[in-house]
ZALUMLO-984782 format. One record per residue (C-alpha): residue in one letter; x, y, z. Coordinates in steps of 0.05 Angstrom, whole numbers. Example, Ala and Ser with C-alpha at 12.3 -4.5 7.8 and 13.67 -1.06 7.14 Angstrom:
BEGIN
ATOM/A/246/-90/156
ATOM/S/273/-21/143
//
This chain:
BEGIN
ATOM/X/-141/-142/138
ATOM/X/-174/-148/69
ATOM/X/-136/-133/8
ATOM/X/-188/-74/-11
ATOM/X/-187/-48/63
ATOM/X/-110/-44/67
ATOM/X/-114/-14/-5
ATOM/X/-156/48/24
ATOM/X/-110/53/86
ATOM/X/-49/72/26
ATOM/X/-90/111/-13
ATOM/X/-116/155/43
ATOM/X/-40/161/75
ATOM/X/-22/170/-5
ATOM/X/-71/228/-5
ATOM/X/-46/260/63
ATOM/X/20/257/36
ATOM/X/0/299/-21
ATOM/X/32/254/-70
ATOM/X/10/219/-134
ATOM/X/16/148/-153
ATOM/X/63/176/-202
ATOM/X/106/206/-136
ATOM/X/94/137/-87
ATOM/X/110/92/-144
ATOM/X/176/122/-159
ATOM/X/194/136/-89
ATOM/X/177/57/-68
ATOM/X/209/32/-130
ATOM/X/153/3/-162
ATOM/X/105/19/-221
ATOM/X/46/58/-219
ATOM/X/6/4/-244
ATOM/X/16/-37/-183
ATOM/X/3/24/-136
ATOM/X/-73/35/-170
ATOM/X/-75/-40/-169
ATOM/X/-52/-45/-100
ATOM/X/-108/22/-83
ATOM/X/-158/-29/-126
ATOM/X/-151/-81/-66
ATOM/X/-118/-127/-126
ATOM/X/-109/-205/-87
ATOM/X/-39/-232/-105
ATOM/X/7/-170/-90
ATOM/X/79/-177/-78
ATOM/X/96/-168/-9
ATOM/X/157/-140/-10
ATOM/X/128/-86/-56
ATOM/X/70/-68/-7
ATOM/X/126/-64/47
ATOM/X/171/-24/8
ATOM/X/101/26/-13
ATOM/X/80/23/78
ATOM/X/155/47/90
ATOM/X/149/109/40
ATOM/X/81/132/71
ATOM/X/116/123/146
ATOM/X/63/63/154
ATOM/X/79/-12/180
ATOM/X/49/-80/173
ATOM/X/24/-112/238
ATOM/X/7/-193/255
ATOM/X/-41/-198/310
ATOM/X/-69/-256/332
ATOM/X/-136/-263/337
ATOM/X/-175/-305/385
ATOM/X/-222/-365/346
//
């Protein structure tokens, strides 16, 4: 998945939610800066911050292999 497409995945669960970045930041323990940068599709995002942000919004990460 491409950093911009897993960026409009949180925004739209964000949005569901009814919360602000404001709201997810705090309740992920990060800053709201890297939630809009993280919504921007920014490259070079932590991880462990974008796991901590899919956890809040009841969302998960999944590997799949894809055939070549």
């Amino acid at each position: 998945m491409a950093p911009a497409s897993l960026g409009a995945v949180i925004r739209e669960h964000r949005r569901n939610h009814h919360l602000t970045q404001s709201e997810l930041a705090g309740l992920a323990g990060t800053g709201v800066r890297f939630i809009s940068e993280l919504e921007r599709g920014k490259p070079g995002t932590e991880i462990g911050k974008i796991m901590d942000v899919l956890a809040v919004l009841g969302l998960r990460l999944q590997v799949v292999e894809v055939a070549p």
